[in-house]
ChimeraX commands (.cxc) that place a marker at each C-alpha (Angstrom):
marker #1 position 75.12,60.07,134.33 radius 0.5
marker #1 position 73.12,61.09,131.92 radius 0.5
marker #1 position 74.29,64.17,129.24 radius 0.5
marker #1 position 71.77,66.54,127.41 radius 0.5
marker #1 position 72.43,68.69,124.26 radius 0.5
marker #1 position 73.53,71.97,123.51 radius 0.5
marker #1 position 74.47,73.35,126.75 radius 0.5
marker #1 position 77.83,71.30,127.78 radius 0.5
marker #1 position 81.03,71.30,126.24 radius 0.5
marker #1 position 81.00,67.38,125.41 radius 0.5
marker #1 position 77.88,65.73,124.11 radius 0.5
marker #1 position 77.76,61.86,124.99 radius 0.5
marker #1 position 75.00,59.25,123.17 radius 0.5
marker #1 position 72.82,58.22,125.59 radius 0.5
marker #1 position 71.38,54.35,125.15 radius 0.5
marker #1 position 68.18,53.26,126.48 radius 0.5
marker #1 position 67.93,49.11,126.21 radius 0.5
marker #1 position 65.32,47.19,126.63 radius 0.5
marker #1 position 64.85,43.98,128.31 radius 0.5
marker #1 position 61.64,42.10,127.04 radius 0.5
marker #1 position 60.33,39.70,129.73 radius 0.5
marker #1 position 57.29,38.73,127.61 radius 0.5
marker #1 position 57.18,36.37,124.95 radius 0.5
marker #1 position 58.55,37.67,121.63 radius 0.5
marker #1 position 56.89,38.45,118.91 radius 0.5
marker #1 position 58.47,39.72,115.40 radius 0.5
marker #1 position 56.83,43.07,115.16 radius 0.5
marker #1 position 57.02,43.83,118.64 radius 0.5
marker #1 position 60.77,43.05,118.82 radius 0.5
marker #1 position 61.39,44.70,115.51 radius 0.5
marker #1 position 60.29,48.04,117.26 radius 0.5
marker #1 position 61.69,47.90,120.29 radius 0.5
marker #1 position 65.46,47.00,118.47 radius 0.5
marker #1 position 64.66,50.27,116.56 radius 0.5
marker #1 position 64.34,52.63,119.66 radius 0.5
marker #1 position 68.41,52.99,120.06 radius 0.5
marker #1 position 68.28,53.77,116.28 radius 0.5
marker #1 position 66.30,56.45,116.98 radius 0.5
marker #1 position 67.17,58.38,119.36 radius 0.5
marker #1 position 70.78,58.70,117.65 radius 0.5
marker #1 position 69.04,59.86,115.56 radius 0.5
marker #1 position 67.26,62.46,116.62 radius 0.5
marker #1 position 70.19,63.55,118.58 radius 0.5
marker #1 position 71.95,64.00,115.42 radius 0.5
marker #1 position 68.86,66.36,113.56 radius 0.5
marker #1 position 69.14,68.49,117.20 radius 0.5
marker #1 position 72.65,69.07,116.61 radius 0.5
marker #1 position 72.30,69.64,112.76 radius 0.5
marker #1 position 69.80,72.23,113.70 radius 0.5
marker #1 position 67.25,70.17,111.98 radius 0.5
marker #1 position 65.07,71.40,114.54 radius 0.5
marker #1 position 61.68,70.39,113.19 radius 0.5
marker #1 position 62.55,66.74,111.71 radius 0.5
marker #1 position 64.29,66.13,115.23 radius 0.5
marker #1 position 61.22,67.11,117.27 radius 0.5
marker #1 position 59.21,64.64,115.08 radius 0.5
marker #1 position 61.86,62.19,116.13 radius 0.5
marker #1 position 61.74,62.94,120.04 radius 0.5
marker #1 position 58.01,62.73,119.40 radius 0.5
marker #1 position 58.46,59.41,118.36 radius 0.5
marker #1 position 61.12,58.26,120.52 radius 0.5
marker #1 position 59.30,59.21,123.73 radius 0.5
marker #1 position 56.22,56.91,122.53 radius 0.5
marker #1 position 58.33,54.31,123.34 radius 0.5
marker #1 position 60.26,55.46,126.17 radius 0.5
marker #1 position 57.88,58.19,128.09 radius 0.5
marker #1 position 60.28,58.32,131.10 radius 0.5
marker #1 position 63.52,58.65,129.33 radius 0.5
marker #1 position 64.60,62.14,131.08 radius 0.5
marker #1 position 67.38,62.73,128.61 radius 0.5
marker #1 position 65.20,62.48,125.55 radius 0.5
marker #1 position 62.60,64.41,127.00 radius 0.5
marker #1 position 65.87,67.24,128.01 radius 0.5
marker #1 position 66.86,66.89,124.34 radius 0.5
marker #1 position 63.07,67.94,123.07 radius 0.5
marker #1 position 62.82,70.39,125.32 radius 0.5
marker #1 position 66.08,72.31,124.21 radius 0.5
marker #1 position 64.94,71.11,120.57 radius 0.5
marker #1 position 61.53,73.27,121.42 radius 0.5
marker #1 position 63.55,76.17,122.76 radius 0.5
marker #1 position 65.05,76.41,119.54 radius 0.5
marker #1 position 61.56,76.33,117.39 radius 0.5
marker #1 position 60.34,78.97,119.60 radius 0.5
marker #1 position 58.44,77.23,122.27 radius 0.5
marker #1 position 60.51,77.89,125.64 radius 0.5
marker #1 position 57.04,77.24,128.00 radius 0.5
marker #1 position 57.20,73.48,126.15 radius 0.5
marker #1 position 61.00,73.67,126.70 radius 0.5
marker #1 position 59.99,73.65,130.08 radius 0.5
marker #1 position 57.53,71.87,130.46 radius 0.5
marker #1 position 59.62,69.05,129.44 radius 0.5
marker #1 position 62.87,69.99,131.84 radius 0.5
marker #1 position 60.67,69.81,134.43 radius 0.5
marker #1 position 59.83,66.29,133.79 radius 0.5
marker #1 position 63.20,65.32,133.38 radius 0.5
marker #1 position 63.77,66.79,136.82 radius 0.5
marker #1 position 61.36,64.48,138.34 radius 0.5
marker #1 position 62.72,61.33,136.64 radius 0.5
marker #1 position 66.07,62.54,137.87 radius 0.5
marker #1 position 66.11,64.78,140.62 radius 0.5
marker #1 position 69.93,65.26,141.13 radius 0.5
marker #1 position 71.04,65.95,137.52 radius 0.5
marker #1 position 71.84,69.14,137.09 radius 0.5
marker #1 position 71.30,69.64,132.63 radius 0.5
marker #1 position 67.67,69.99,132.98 radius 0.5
marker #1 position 68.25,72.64,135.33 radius 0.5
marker #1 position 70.86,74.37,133.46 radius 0.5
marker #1 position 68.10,73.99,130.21 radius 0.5
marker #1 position 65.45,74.83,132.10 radius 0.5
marker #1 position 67.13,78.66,133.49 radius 0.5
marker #1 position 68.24,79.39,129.18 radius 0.5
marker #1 position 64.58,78.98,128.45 radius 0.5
marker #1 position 63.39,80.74,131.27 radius 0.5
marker #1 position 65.81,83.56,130.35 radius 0.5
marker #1 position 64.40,83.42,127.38 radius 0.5
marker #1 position 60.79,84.57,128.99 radius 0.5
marker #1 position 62.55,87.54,130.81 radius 0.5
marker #1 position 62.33,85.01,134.44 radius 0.5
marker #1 position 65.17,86.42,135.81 radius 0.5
marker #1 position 64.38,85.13,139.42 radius 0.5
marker #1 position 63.07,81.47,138.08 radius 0.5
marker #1 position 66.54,81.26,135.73 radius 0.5
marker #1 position 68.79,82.36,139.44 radius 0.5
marker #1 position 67.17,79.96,141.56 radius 0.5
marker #1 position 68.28,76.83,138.57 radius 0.5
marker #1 position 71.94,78.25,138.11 radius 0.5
marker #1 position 71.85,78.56,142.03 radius 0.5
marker #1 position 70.34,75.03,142.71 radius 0.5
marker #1 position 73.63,73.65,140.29 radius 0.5
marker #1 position 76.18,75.87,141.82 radius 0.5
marker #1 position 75.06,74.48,145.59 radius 0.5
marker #1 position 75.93,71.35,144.13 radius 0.5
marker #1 position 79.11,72.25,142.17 radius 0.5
marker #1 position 80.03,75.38,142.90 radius 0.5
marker #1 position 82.78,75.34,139.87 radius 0.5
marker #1 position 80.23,74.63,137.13 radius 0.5
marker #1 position 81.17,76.63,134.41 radius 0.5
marker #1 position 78.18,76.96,132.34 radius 0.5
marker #1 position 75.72,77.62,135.23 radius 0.5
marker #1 position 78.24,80.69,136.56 radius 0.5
marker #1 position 78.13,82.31,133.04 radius 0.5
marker #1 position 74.78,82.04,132.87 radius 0.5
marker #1 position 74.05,83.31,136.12 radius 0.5
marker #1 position 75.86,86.18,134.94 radius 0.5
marker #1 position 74.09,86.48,132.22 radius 0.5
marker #1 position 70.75,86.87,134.06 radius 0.5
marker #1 position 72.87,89.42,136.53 radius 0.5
marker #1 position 74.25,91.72,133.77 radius 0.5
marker #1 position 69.97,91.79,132.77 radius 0.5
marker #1 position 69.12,93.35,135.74 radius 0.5
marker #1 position 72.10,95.47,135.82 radius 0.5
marker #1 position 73.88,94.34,138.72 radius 0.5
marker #1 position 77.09,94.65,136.78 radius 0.5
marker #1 position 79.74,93.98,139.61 radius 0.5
marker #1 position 78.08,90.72,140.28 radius 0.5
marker #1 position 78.25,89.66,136.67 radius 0.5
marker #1 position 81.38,90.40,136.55 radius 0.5
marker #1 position 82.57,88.11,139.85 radius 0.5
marker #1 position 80.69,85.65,137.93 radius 0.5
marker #1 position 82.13,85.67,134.64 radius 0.5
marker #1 position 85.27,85.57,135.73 radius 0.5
marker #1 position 84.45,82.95,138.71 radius 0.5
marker #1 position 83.60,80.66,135.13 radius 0.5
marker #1 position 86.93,81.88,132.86 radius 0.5
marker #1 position 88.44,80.55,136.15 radius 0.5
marker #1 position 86.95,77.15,136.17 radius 0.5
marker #1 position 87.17,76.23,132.70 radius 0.5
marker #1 position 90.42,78.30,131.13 radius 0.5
marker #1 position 89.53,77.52,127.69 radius 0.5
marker #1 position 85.78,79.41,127.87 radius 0.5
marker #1 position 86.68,82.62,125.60 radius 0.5
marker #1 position 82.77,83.66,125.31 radius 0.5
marker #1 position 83.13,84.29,129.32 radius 0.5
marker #1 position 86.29,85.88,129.31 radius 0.5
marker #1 position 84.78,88.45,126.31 radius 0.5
marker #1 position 81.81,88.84,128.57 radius 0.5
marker #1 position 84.11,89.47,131.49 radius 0.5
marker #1 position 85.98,92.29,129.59 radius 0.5
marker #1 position 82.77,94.03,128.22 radius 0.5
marker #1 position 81.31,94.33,132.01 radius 0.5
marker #1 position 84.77,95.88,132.98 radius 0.5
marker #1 position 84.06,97.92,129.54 radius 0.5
marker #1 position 80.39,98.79,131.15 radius 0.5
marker #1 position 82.02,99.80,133.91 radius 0.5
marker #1 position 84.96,102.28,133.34 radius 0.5
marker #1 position 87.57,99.80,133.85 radius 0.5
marker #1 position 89.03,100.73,130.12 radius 0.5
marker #1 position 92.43,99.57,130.61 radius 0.5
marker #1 position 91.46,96.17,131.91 radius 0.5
marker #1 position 89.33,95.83,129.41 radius 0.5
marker #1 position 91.63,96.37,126.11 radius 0.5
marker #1 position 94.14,94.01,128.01 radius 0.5
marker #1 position 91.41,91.18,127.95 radius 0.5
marker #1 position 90.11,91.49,124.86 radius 0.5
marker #1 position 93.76,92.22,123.01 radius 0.5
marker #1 position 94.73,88.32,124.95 radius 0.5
marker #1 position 91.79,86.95,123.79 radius 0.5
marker #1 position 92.72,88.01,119.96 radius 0.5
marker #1 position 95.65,87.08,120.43 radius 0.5
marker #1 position 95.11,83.56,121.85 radius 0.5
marker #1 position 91.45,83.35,119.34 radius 0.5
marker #1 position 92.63,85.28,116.23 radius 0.5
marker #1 position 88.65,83.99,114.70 radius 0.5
marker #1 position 86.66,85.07,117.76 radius 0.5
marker #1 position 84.54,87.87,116.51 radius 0.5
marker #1 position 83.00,88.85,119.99 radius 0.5
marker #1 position 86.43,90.38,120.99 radius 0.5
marker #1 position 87.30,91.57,117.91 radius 0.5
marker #1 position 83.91,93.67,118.24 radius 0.5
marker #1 position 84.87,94.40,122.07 radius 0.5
marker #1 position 88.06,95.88,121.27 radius 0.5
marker #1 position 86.61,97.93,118.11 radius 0.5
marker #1 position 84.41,99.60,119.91 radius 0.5
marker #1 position 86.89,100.21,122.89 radius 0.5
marker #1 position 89.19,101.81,119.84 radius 0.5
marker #1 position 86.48,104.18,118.38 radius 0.5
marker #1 position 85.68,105.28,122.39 radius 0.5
marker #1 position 89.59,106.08,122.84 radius 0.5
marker #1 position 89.87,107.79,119.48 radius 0.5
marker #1 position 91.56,105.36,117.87 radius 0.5
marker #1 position 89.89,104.88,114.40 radius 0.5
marker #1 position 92.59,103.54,112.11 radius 0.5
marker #1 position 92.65,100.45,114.77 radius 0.5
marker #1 position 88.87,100.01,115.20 radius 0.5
marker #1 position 88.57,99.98,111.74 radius 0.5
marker #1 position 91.03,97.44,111.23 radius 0.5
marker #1 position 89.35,94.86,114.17 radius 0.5
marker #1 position 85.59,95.81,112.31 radius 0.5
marker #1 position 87.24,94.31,109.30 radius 0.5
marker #1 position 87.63,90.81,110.27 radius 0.5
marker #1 position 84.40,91.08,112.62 radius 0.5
marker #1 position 82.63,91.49,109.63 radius 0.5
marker #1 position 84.11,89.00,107.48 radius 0.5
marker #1 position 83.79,86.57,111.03 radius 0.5
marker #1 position 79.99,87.25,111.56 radius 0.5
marker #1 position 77.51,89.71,110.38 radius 0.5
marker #1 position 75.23,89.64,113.65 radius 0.5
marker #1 position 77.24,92.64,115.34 radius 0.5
marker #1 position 75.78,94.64,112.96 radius 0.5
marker #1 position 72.31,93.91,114.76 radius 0.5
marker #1 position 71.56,95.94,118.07 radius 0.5
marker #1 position 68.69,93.65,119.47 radius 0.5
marker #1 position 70.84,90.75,118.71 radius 0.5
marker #1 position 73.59,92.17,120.92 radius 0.5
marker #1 position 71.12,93.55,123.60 radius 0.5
marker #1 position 68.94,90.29,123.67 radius 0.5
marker #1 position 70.83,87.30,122.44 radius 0.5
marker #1 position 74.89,87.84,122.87 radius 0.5
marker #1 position 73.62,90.12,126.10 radius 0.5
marker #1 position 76.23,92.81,125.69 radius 0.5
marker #1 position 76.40,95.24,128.06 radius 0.5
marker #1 position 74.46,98.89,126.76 radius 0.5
marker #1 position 77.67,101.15,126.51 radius 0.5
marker #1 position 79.94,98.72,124.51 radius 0.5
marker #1 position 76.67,98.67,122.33 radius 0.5
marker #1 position 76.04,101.95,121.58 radius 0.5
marker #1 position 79.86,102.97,121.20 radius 0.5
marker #1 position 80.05,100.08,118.88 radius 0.5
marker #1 position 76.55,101.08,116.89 radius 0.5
marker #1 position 78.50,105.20,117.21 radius 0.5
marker #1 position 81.02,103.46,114.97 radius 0.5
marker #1 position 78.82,101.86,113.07 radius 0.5
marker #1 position 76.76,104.74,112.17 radius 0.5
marker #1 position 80.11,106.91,111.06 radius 0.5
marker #1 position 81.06,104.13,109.13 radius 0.5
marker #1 position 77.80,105.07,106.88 radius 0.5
marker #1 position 78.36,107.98,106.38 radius 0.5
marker link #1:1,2 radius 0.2
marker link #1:2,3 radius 0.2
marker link #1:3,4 radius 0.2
marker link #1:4,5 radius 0.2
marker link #1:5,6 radius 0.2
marker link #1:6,7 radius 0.2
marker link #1:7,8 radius 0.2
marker link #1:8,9 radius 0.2
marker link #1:9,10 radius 0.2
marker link #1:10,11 radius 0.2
marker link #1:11,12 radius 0.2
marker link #1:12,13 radius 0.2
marker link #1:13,14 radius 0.2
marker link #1:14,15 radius 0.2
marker link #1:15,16 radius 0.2
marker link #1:16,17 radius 0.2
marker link #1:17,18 radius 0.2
marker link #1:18,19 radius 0.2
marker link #1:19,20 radius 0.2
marker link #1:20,21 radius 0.2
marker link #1:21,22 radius 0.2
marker link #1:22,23 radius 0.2
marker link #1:23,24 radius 0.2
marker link #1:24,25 radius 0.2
marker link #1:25,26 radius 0.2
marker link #1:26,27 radius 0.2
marker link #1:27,28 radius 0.2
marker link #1:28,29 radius 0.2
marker link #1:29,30 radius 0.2
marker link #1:30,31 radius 0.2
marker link #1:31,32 radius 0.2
marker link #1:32,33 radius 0.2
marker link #1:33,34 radius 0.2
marker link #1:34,35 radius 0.2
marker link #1:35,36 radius 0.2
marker link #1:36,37 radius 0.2
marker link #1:37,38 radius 0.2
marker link #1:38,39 radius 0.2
marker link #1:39,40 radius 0.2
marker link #1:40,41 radius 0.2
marker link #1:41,42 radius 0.2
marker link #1:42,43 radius 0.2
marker link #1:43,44 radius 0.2
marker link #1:44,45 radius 0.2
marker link #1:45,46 radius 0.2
marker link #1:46,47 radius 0.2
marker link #1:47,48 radius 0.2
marker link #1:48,49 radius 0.2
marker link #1:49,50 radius 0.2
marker link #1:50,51 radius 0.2
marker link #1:51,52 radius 0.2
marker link #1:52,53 radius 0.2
marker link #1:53,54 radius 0.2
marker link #1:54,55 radius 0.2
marker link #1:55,56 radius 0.2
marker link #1:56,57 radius 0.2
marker link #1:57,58 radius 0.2
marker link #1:58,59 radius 0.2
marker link #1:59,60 radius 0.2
marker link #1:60,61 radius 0.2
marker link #1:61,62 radius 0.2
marker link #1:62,63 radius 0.2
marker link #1:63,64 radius 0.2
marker link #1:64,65 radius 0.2
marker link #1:65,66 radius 0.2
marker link #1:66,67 radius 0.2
marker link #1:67,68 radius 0.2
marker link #1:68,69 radius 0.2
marker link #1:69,70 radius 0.2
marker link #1:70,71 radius 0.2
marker link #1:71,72 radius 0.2
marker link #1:72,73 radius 0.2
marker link #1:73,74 radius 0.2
marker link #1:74,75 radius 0.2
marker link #1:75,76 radius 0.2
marker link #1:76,77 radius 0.2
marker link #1:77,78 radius 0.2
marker link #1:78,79 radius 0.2
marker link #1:79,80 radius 0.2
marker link #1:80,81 radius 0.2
marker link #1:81,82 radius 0.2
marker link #1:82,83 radius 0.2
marker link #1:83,84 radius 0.2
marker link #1:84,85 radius 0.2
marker link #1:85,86 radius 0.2
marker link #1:86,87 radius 0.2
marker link #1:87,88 radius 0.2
marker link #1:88,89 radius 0.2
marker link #1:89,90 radius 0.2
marker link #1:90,91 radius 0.2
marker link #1:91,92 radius 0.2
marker link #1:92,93 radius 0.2
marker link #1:93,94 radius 0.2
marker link #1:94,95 radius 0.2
marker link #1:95,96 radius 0.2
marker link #1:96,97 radius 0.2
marker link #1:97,98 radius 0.2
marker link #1:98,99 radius 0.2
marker link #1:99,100 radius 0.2
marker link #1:100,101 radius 0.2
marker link #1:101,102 radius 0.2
marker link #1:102,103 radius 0.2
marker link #1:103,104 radius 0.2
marker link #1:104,105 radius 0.2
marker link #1:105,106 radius 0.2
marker link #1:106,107 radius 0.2
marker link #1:107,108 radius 0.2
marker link #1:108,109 radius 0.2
marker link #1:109,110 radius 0.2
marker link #1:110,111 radius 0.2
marker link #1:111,112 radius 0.2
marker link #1:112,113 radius 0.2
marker link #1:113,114 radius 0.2
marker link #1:114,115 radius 0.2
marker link #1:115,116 radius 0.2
marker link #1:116,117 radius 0.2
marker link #1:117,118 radius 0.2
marker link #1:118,119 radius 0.2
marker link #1:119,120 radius 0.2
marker link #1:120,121 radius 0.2
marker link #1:121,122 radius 0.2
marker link #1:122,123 radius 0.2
marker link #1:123,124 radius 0.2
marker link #1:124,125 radius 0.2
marker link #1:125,126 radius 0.2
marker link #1:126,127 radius 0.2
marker link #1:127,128 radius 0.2
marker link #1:128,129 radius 0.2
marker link #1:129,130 radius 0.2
marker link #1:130,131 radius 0.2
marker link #1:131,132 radius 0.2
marker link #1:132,133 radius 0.2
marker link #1:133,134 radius 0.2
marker link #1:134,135 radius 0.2
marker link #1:135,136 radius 0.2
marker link #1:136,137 radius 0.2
marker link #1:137,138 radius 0.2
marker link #1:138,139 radius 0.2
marker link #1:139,140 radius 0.2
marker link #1:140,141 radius 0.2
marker link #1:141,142 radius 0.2
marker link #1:142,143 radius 0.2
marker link #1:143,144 radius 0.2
marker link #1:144,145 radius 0.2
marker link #1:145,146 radius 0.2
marker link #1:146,147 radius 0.2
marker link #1:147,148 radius 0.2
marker link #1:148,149 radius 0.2
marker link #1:149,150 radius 0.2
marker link #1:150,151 radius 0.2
marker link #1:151,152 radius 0.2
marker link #1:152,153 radius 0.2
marker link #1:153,154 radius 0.2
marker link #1:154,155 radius 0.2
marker link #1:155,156 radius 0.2
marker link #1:156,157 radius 0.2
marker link #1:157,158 radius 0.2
marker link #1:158,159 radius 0.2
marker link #1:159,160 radius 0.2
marker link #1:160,161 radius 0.2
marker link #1:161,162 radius 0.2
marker link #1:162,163 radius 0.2
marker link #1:163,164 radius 0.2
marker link #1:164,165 radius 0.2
marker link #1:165,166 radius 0.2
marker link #1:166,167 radius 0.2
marker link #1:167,168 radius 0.2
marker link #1:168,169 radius 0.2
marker link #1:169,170 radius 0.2
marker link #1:170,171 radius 0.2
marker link #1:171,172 radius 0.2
marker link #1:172,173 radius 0.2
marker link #1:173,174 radius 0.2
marker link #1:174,175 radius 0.2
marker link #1:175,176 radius 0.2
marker link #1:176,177 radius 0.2
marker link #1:177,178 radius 0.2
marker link #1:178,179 radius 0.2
marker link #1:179,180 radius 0.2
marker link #1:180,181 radius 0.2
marker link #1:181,182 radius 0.2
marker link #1:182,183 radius 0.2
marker link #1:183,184 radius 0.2
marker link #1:184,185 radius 0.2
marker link #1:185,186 radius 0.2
marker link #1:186,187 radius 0.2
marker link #1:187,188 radius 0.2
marker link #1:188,189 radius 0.2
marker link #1:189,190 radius 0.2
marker link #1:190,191 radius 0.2
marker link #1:191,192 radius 0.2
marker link #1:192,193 radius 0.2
marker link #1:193,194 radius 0.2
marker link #1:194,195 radius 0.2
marker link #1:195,196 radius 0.2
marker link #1:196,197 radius 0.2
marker link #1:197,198 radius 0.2
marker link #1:198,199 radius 0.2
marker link #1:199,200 radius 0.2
marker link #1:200,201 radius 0.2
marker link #1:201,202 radius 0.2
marker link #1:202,203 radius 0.2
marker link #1:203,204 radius 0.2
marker link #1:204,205 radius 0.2
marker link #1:205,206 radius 0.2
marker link #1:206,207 radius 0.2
marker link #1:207,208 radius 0.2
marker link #1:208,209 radius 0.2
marker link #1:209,210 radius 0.2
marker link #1:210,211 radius 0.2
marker link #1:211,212 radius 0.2
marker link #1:212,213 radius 0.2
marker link #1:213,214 radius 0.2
marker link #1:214,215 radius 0.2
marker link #1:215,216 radius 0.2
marker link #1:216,217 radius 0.2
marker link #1:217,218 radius 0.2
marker link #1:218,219 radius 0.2
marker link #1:219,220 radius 0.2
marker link #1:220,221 radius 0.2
marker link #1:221,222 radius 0.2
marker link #1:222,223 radius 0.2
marker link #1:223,224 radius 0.2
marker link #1:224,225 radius 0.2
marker link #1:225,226 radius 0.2
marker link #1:226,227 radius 0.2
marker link #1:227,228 radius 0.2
marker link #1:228,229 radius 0.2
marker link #1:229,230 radius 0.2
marker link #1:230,231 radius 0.2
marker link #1:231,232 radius 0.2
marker link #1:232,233 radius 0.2
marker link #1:233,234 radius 0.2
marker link #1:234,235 radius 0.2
marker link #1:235,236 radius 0.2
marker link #1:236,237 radius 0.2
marker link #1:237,238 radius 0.2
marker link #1:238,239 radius 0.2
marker link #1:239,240 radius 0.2
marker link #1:240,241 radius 0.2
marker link #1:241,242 radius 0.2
marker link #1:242,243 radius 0.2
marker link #1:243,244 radius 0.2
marker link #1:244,245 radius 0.2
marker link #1:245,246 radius 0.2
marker link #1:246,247 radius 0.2
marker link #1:247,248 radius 0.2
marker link #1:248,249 radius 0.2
marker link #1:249,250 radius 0.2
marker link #1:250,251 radius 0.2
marker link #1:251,252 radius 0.2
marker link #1:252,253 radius 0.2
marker link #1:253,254 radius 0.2
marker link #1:254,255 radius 0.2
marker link #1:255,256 radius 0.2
marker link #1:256,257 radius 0.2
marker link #1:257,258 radius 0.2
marker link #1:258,259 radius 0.2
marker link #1:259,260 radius 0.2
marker link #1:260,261 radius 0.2
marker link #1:261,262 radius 0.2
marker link #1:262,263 radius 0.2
marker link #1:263,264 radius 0.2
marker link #1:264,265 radius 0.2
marker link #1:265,266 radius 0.2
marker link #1:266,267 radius 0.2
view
């Protein structure tokens, strides 16, 4: 079973080895011994966000080993993040091929094609894991993700809780969960969520940023003020609109009552 980076809870090293039939020869079996090396490597730069140095490494690495469909997963998520999500692709795809029944490249493959805005491309990869394993986490809060984009708001909802349900321990999906009952009216349920989620992740910013723009909504300053306090000692990206709307995907009311607080805050 082969496991790809950046998208699963656990990352595991995967090991390519080599068995040389033909007869040895120093410099030949000096670079072959140095392809496990490398793609360690390179697996570490990816998850240093080295981004650039660990593309150069993947490069490298797949000289040796062109059919190696978890190095060629790991570049393509590694090209996602330097801004190239139709080579991000590219390269799932080929993983797919080499391995038709593992599901990473897929779940890859739908981020970067979220990334492009293809909603129904992005479905039909979440879908193809979830026919498979109906309970994967990752793949049903994604497919939320892509639901809340084109607004269908009840279904994202199902979904995000469908993947708080499957792995307990997946706060982002349980905030996500509570801001779609947020987007749609269901206030009370809402605070409940996000107050358990504070309680239980005292450092998660997203519901701390939930629930203070819940507060300002209901009137309740003092408290909203309080939450924004340790949001924005926690992380400064709430401040940012697009980066709510486009990257964290909030849904657009608990965005603009959060940027209505925001705004009276200047004042």
């Amino acid at each position: 079973m082969n496991s790809f980076l950046f998208n699963r809870p656990k990352v595991c090293l995967f090991a390519v080895f080599f068995l040389l039939i033909l007869s040895f020869h120093p410099i030949k079996a000096l670079a072959i011994s140095s392809i496990h090396p490398l793609f360690e490597q390179a697996l570490q730069a990816s998850k240093a966000g080295e981004f650039a140095e660990a593309l150069s490494m993947w490069n490298q690495f797949l000289e040796f080993s062109p059919e190696n469909s978890a190095a060629l997963s790991n570049r393509g998520n590694v090209r996602l993040a330097l801004g190239d999500p139709d080579g991000a692709i590219e390269d799932q795809t080929l993983a797919m091929t080499l391995l038709p029944e593992e599901s990473d490249p897929h779940l890859n493959r739908g981020i970067a094609e979220e990334s492009l805005r293809l909603w129904k491309n992005a479905e039909a990869d979440y879908e193809w894991i979830l026919e498979r394993n109906p309970g994967d986490s990752l793949a049903l809060y994604n497919l939320g993700n892509v639901s809340g984009s084109k607004g269908n708001w009840s279904k994202a909802e199902d979904l995000f809780s469908k993947a708080s349900l499957a792995r307990p321990d997946f706060a982002l999906a349980r905030a996500s969960k509570a801001l779609v009952a947020y987007q749609l009216g269901e206030f009370e349920q809402s605070e409940g969520e996000l107050r358990m989620l504070i309680r239980k992740y005292p450092m998660l910013a997203d519901a701390r940023a939930g629930l203070t723009a819940l507060l300002w909504r209901q009137g309740s300053l003092g408290e909203a003020e309080s939450n924004w306090a340790a949001v924005a000692g926690l992380d400064s990206r709430y401040r940012d609109k697009q980066w709510l709307l486009e990257i964290r995907r909030w849904p657009p009311q608990p965005i603009d009552d959060l940027m209505s607080f925001l705004s009276l805050q200047s004042l």
